[in-house]
C-alpha positions in Angstrom: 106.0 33.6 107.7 105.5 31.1 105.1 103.2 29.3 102.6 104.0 26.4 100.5 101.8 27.3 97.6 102.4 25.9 94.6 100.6 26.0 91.3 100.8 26.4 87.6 100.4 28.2 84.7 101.8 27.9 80.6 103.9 31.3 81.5 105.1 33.1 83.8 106.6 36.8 83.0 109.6 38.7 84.8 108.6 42.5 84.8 105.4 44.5 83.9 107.3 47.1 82.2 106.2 48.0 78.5 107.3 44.4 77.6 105.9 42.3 80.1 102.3 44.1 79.2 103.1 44.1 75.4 103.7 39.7 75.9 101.0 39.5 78.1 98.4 41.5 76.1 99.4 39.1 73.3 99.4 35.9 75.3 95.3 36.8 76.0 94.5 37.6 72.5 95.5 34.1 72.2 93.9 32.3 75.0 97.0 31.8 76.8 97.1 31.7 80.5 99.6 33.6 82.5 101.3 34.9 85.7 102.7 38.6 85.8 105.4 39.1 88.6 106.5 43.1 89.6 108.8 44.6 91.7 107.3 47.9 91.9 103.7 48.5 93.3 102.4 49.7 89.9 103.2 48.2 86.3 104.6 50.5 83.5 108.4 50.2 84.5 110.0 53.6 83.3 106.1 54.7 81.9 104.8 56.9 84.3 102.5 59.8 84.2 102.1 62.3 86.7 99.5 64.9 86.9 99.8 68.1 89.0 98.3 71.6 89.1 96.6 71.2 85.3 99.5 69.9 84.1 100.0 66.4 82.3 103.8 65.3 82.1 105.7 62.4 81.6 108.8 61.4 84.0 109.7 58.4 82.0 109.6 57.8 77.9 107.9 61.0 76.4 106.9 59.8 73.0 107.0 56.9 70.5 107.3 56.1 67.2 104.2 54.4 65.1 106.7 52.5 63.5 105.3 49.1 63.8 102.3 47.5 63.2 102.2 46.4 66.9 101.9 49.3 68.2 98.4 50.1 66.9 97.2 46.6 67.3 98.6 47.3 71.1 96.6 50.2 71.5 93.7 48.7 69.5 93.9 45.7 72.7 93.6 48.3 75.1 90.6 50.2 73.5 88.4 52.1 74.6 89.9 53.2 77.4 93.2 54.3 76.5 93.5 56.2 72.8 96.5 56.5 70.3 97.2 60.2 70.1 99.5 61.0 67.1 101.2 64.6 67.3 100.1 67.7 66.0 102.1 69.4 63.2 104.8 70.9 66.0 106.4 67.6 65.6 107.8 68.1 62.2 109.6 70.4 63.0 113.1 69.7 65.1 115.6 72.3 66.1 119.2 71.5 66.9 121.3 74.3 68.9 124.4 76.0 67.3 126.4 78.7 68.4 123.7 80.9 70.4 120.4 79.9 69.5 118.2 76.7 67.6 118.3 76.4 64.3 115.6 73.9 62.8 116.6 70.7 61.0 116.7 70.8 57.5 113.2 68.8 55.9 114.3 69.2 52.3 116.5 70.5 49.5 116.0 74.5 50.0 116.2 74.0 53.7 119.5 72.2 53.6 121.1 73.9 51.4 120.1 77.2 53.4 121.0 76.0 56.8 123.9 77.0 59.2 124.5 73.8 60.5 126.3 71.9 58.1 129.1 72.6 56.1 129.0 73.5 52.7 131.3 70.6 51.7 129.1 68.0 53.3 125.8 69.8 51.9 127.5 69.8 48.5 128.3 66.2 48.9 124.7 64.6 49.7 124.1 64.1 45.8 126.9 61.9 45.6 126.3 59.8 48.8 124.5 57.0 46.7 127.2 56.5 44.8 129.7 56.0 47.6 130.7 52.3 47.9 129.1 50.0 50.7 130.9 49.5 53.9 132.2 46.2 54.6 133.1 46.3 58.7 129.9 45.1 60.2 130.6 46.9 63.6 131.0 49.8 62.4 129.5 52.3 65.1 126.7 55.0 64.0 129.4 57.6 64.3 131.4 56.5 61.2 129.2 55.1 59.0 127.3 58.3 59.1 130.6 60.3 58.3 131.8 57.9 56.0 128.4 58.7 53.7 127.4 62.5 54.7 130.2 63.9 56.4 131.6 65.2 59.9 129.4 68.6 60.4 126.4 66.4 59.5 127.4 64.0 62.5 128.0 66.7 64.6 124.9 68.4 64.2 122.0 66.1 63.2 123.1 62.4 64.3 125.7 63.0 67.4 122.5 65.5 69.0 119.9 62.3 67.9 121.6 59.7 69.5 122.3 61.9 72.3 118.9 62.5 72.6 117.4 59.5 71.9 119.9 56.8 73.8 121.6 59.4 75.5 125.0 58.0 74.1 127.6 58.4 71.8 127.5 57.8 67.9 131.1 56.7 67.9 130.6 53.8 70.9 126.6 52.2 69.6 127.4 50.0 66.6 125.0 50.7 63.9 123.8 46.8 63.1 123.1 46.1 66.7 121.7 49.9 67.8 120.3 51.3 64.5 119.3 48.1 62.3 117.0 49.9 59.9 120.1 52.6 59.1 122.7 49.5 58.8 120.1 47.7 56.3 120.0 50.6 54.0 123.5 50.5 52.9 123.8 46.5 53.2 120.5 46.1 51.2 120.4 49.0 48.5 123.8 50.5 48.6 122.5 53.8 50.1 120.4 56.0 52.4 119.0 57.9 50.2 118.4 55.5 47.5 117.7 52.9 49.8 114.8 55.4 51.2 113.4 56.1 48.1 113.3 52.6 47.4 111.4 51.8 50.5 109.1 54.1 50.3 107.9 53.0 46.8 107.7 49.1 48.3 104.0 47.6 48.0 102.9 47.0 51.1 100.1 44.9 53.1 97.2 46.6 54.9 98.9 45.5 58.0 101.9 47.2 57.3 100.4 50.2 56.3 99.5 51.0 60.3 102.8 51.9 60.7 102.7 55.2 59.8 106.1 56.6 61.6 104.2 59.2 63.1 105.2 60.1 66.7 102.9 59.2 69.6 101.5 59.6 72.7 98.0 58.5 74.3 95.2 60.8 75.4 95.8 61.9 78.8 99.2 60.7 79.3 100.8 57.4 78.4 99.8 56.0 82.2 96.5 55.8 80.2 97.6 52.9 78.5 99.5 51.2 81.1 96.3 51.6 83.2 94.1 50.1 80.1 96.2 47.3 79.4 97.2 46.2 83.3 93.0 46.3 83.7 92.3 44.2 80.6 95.0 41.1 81.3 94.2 41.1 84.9 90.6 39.9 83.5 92.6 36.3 82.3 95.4 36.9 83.6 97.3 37.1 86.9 99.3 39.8 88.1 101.6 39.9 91.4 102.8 43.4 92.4 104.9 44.2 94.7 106.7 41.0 94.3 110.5 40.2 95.6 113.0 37.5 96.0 112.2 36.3 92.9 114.2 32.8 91.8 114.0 30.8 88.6 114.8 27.0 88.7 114.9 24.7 85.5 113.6 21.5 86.5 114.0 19.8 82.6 113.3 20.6 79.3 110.0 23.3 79.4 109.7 22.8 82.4 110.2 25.3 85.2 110.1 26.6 88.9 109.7 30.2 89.8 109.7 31.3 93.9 108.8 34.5 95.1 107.9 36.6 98.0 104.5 38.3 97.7 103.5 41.7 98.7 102.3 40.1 102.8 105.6 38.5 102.8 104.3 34.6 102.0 106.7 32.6 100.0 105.2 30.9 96.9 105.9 28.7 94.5 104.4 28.6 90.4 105.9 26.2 88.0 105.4 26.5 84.2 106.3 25.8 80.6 107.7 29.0 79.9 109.2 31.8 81.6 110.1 35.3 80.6 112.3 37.6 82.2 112.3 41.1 81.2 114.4 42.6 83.7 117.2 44.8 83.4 120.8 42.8 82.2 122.4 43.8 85.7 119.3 42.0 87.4 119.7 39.5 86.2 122.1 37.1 87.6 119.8 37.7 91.0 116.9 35.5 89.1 119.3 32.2 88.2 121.2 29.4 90.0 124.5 30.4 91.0 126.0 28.2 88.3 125.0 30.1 85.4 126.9 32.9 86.9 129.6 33.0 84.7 127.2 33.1 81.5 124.8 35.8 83.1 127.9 38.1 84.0 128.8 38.5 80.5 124.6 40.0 79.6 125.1 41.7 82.9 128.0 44.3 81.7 125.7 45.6 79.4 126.4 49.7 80.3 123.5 51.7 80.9 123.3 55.9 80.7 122.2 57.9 83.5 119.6 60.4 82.4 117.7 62.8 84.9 114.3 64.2 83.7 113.5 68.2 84.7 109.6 68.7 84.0 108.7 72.5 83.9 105.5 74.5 83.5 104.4 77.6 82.8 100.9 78.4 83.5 101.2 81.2 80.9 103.9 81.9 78.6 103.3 84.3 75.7 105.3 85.6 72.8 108.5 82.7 73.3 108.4 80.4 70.2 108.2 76.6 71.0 106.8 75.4 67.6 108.3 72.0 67.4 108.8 68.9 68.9 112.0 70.3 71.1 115.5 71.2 70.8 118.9 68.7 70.9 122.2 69.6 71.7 124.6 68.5 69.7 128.1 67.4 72.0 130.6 69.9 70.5 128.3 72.7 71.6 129.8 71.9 75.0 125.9 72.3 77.4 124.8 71.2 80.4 122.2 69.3 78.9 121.2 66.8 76.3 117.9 68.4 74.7 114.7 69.8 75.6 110.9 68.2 74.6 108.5 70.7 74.1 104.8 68.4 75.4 102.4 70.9 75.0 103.4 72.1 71.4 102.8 68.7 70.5 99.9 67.1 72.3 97.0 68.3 73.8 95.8 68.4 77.4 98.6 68.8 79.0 99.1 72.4 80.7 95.8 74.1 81.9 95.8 77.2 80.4 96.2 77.7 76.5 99.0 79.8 76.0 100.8 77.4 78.8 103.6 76.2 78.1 105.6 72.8 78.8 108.9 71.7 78.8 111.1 68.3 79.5 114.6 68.6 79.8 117.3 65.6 79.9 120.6 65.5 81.7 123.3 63.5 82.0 123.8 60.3 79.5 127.2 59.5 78.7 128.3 62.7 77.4 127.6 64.5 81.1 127.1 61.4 83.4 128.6 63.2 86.6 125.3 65.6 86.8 123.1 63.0 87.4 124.8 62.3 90.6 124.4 66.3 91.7 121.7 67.0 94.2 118.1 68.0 93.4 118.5 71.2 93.7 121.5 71.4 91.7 120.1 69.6 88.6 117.0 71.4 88.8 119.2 74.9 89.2 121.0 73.6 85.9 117.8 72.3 84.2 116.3 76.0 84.6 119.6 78.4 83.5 120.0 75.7 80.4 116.2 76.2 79.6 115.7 80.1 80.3 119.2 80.8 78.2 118.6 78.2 74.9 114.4 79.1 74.8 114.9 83.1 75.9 112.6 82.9 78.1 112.4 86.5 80.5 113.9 86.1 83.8 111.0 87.7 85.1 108.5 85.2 84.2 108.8 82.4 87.0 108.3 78.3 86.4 105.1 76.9 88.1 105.7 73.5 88.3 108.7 72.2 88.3 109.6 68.1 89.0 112.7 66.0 88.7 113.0 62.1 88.2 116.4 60.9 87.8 117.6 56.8 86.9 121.1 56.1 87.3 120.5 53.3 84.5 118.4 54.3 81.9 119.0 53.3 78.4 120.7 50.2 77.1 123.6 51.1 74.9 124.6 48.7 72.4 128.3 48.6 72.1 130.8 46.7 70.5 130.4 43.7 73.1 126.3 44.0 72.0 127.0 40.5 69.8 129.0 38.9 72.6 126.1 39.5 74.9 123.4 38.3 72.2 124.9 35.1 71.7 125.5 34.2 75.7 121.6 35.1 75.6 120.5 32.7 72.7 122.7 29.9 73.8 120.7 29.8 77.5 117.8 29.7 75.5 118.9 27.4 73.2 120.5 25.1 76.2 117.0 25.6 78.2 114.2 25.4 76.0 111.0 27.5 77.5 113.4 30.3 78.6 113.4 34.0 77.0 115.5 36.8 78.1 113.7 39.4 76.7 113.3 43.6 77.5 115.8 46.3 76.3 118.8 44.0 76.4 118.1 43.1 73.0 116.0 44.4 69.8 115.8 47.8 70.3 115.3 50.8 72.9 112.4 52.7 71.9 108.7 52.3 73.2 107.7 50.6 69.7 110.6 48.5 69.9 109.4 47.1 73.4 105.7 46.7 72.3 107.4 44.9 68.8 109.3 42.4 70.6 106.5 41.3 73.7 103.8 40.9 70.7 106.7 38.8 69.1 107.4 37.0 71.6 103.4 36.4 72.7 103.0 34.7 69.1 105.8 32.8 69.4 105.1 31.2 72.7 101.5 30.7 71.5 102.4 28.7 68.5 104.5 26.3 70.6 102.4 26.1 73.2 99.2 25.1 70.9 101.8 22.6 69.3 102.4 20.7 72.3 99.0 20.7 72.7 98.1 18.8 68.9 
């Protein structure tokens, strides 16, 4: 069955992942009017909380980073019914695995120099790593330019196990300007990481900038919380279609645009609009456009994405096994079955239902072990558990009560050497059609601050050209 009905609204947005609610939080601070299409029958994307027998766990993104300003002005939107929830203490501390057991990551002078997990010649060399000469090869992946200034044991066993963990990639394949900005700028701008830091840090800054405290996060109760809180708050101005499919974008001339879908009953409809955002995965989209921007969209759609399965376990009680930190990486020449373990409950509160409970996340897969993700179940959950009860000691006679798995076959972005080639086919579409934005984890970033960043971004940005149409 069908229904010819057409409307219109200033935007419509592509995807009610963390983006799609980041833009359209912003677009109703500002008055803005707008329609929220989803695939899926909830909104959150990869964000998803699940709560079951006391426990609180995440099968998506665990954590974030304060590290914009956004991200408390997010949260501050969604108040009072979703709170920030910094980590305890735990967090600090970070173990990476060597030989047979986790050592923690150095946090200072003493500690590095004491630690078993770099070389002596690398720890003997950090003094002089401001004085090393800038590098001049602007693709340069994270892999060399972290060797280049600190050494191979200290890629082996603090950056190789971070990205691993983090983008579940490879430090060699993600260019550092495209994948780890911040890092890239350091060098470029003051000649040296550790200089550059202690230059930053000392950098007046405005009370605005001072929110972003770097501190990792979470929100009370799960991050569904806020997914839940914001989804509630823009459905009050704005629109949101969930379960949505089919979904086609048309230009019809310069700001000016057609989007068709199939609603959750099945009626074809029609919206047209100013702007339109798409926030969809890079594969996805070549579905969304007229056949004859084919050629342009293949080139965003090879962006390669890691497979990552997620093992939650719980412990109802599990005394006497240390799990003071944040979690445990692997680093790759360690040769494991998996990619790192998050410890929840050491760092957040609320989430197992008994004190000395205990809860763990462990990641599999990525591009380092991408075959596992395509074992069965049972397999990867048999893996997740002989990984966890060897690396954390725990006693074989002490028995897991919960235990879930959630895997993605494409996860995580990874910005490779062909990142540029794909950021340029992206700005010359929206260059060549004004009122378009290809937005989401194609571009600016991977991490849950990065998403809220650029949908806030994005939000002003319409806003401002929006209102000056209007004058």
């Amino acid at each position: 069955m069908q229904e010819d009905n057409t409307g219109r609204v200033p935007v419509v947005i592509i995807g009610g992942g963390l983006t799609g609610l980041s833009l359209a939080a912003q677009l109703d601070m500002e008055g803005i009017p707008f329609l929220l299409l989803e695939q899926k029958d909830r909104l959150g994307g990869q964000v998803h909380t699940l709560h079951e027998h006391g426990y609180t766990y995440e099968v998506g993104p665990n954590t974030g980073t304060v590290s914009t300003p956004e991200v408390v002005e997010f949260f501050d939107y969604a108040a009072p019914s979703a709170v920030l929830e910094e980590a305890n203490e735990a967090a600090a501390n970070r173990w990476i695995w060597k030989g047979d057991s986790f050592h923690p990551l150095p946090s200072g002078i003493w500690s590095g120099l004491r630690t078993k997990l770099f070389s002596w010649r690398d720890k003997l060399g950090i003094p002089f790593e401001p004085f090393k000469k800038r590098g001049d090869d602007p693709n340069e992946t994270v892999g060399e330019l972290a060797e280049r200034r600190l050494g191979k044991s200290m890629v082996e066993y603090a950056v190789d196990p971070f990205v691993g963990g983090v983008y579940a990639g490879d430090p060699y394949q993600l260019v550092t300007r495209l994948a780890l900005p911040k890092l890239y700028n350091l060098e470029q701008t003051y000649g040296s990481f550790i200089g550059g830091s202690i230059k930053k840090a000392s950098e007046k800054k405005s009370e605005r900038d001072k929110k972003a405290t770097k501190k990792v996060f979470s929100a009370e109760g799960g991050l569904s919380q806020l997914i839940e809180a914001v989804g509630q708050k823009i459905s009050q101005h704005g629109e949101i279609r969930l379960s949505v499919r089919e979904v086609r974008i048309s230009p019809l001339g310069s700001h000016e645009w057609q989007v068709s879908y199939t609603d959750h009953e099945g009626l074809a409809r029609q919206v047209t609009c100013s702007h339109v955002v798409s926030t969809v995965r890079a594969d996805i989209l070549p579905e969304l456009f007229p056949s004859q921007w084919a050629e342009e969209l293949e080139v965003i759609a090879t962006l390669p994405y890691a497979p990552v399965t997620e093992v939650c376990v719980g412990f109802d009680h599990l005394p006497q096994v240390p799990r003071n930190s944040f979690g445990g990486l692997v680093p790759t020449v360690e040769h494991r079955k998996i990619l790192g373990i998050l410890f929840p409950s050491s760092c957040f509160k609320g989430r197992v239902p008994y004190e000395d409970g205990a809860l763990f996340t462990i990641f599999m897969g990525g591009l380092r072990n991408p075959e596992v993700v395509s074992e069965s179940p049972e397999r990867q959950i048999e893996i997740a558990l002989a990984e966890l009860y060897e690396m954390i000691k725990i006693p074989t006679e002490i028995k897991p009560d919960m235990v879930h798995i959630e895997r993605y076959s494409k996860a995580i972005p990874q910005y490779d050497l062909q990142t540029e080639e794909r950021h340029k086919a992206i700005e010359h579409l929206e260059t060549e059609h004004p009122g378009l934005h290809l937005a989401g984890g194609m571009k600016d970033g991977i991490g849950m601050a990065h998403r809220i960043t650029q949908g806030m971004q994005l939000g002003r940005t319409i806003s401002k050209q929006l209102k000056e149409v209007d004058v």
